[in-house]
C-alpha positions, -999 to 999 in steps of 0.1 A, spaced: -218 -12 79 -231 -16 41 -208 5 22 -207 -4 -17 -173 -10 -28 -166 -10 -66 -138 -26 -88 -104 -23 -73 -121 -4 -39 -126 -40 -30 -91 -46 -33 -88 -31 4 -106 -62 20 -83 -87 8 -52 -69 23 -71 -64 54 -84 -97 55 -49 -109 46 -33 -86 76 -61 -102 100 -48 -138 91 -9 -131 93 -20 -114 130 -35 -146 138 -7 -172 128 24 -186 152 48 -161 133 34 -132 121 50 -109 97 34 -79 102 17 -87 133 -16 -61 129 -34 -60 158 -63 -39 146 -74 -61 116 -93 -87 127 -118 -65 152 -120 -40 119 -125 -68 99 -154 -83 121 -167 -48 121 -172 -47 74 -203 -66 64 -199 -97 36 -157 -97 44 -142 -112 12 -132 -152 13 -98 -153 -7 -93 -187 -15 -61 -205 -23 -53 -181 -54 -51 -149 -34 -50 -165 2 -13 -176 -11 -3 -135 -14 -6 -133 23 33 -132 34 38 -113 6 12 -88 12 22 -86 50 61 -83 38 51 -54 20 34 -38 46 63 -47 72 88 -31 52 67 1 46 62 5 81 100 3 84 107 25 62 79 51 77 96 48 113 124 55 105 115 87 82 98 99 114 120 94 136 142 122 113 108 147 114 93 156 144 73 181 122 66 165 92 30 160 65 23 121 57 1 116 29 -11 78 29 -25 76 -7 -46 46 -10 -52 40 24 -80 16 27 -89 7 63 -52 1 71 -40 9 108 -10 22 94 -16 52 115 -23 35 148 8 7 144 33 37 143 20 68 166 32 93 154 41 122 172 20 154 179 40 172 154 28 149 127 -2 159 103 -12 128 89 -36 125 59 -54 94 47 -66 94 18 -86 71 -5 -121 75 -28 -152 85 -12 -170 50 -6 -140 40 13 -132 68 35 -172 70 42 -164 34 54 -131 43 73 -145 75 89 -168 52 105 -144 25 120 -115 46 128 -136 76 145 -104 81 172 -79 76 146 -49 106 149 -53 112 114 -73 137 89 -92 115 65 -95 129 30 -118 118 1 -112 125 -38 -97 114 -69 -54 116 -65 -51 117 -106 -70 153 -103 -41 176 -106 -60 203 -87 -66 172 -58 -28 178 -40 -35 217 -36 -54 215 0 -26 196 20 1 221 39 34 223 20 56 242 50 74 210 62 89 177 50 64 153 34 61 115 30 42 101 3 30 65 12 15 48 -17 8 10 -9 -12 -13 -40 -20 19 -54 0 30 -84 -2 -6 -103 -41 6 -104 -32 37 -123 -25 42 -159 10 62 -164 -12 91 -169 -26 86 -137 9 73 -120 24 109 -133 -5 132 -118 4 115 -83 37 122 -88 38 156 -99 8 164 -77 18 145 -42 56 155 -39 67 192 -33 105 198 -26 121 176 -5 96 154 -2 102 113 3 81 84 -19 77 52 -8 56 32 -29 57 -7 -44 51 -11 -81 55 -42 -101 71 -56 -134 57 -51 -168 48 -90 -171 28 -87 -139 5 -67 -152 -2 -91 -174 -1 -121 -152 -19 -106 -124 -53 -102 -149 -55 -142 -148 -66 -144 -112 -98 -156 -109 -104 -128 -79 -87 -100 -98 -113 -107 -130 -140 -109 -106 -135 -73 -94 -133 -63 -126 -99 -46 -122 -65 -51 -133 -31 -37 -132 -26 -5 -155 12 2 -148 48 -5 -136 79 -2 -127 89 13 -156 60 38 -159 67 46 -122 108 53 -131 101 73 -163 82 101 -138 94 100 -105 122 118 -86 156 105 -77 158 66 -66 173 59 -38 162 26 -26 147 -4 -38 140 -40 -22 127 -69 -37 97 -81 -22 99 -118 -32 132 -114 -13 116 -99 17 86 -124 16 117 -155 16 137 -137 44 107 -136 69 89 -167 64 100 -206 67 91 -240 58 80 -249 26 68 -208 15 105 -198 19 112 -224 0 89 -222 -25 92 -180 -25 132 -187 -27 131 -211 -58 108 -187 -75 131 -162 -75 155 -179 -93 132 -175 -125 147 -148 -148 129 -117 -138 113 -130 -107 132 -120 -81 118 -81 -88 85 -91 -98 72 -63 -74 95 -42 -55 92 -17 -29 112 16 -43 121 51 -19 123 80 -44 132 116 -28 129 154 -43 154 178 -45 
């Protein structure tokens, strides 16, 4: 399936590829059962070497934890709106099942959801194409229940400009936010990868752009923590002695905003 992918659209096949090979180790994280037969499925799959191959537990952390945090929210809304933002070809929607009373949007750029509408055909979810920094963009999807706003390695992407339209675009009243976002030196640090220069994209905001705009916080967990507390050996190690560096432990945090 030859689908061009541009600049941080590519992004997607790393974190699927990266799901496929925490599914296929002795102690999975996240344990995706979909990703390797999608990723079989997307001609020339991305090879991440050792300089992006080496974000995989934290990657799959991530993803475990947003999970969590998704469950859970549903298991409060039996009528509820989810808006994945950035959804790549994540199985997101097939890991939790969500109940019949769950209108589930995915929603990415064109080129990907071409790509995703024709992998996931079955999937329980509406699929939804367009640009979320278009303020107009939010206007099509219902507004007569709770919502959750999943945004997963999207809003780093964005300028604040762009960061603010999501917000005031995606969450109506009473909605819930869970998104990850990183520290203002990552943004910096994360442009020396040889993979992220070769997609010609970088990191355009943080966690500081992200707290300026959004609603009220009410949770936030480190994800070098979360990465330390479910992997062993010399990672956990390595991940726990890292986060002794000033500033290091919150180098990218998961963060649960919710609307009045």
């Amino acid at each position: 399936m030859t689908v061009r992918l541009e600049r941080e659209q590519r992004t997607m096949l790393w974190t699927l590829t990266m799901h496929a090979h925490d599914a296929a180790s002795a102690h999975p994280i996240l344990g995706d059962r979909y990703a390797a037969d999608l990723l079989a499925r997307v001609d020339d799959p991305p090879d991440l070497g050792l300089s992006l191959g080496g974000n995989t537990p934290l990657i799959c952390a991530r993803a475990k934890l947003i999970d969590d945090a998704a469950r859970t929210w549903l298991a409060q809304h039996d009528e509820a709106v989810v808006l994945h933002l950035g959804c790549g070809l994540d199985s997101r929607v097939l890991r939790l099942d969500p109940g019949p009373g769950v209108r589930w949007f995915d929603v990415d750029q064109e080129p990907v959801i071409d790509l995703r509408r024709r992998l996931y055909a079955s999937a329980p979810s509406t699929t939804v194409a367009g640009d979320v920094t278009d303020p107009s963009f939010f206007e099509q999807f219902p507004d007569d229940g709770p919502r959750l706003v999943i945004a997963e390695g999207l809003l780093m992407y964005l300028d604040p400009t762009g960061v603010r339209a999501v917000i005031d675009g995606a969450l109506t009243p009473g909605s819930t936010l869970v998104a990850d976002t990183v520290a203002p030196w990552v943004t910096w640090v994360a442009g020396l990868q040889p993979a992220m220069r070769a997609a010609d994209t970088s990191f355009r905001s943080s966690t500081a752009d992200l707290a300026r705009v959004a609603p009220r916080l009410v949770d936030e967990q480190s994800l070098v923590d979360a990465t330390a507390t479910r992997t062993d050996g010399l990672t956990s190690t390595t991940v726990r002695l890292f986060a002794l560096v000033p500033h290091a432990r919150y180098a990218m945090v998961l963060q649960r905003y919710e609307t009045p």
